[in-house]
C-alpha positions in Angstrom: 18.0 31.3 120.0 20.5 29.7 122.5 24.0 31.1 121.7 25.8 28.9 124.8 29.1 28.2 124.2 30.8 24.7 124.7 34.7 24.8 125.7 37.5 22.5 125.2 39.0 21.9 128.4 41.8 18.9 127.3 42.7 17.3 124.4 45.0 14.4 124.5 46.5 12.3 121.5 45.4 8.7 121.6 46.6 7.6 117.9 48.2 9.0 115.3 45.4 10.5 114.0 43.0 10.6 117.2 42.1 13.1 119.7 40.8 12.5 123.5 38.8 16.0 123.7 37.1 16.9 127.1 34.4 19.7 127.0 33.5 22.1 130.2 30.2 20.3 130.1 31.6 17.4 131.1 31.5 15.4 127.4 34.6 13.6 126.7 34.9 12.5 123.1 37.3 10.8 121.0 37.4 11.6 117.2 39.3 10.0 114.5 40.8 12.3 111.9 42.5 10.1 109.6 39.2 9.2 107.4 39.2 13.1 106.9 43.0 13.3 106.3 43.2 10.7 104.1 40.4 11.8 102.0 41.9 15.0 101.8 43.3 16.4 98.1 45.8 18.6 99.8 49.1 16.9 100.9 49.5 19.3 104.0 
């Protein structure tokens, strides 16, 4: 079993609801959050 971890080395905001997320291997990846927060039953 590999157990490697994977590290967040920046995270940037690129929307209201987006993230710009660089990872020590070198993967930059933007994710959208507002499906999930809008779908979301708790106002928080």
């Amino acid at each position: 079993m590999n157990n490697a971890n994977i590290n967040i080395v920046s995270a940037a905001q690129t929307s209201d609801y987006s993230l710009k997320i660089e990872f020590d291997d070198g993967a930059v990846q933007t994710v959208d959050f507002g499906p999930f927060l809008k779908r979301s039953h708790h106002p928080a």
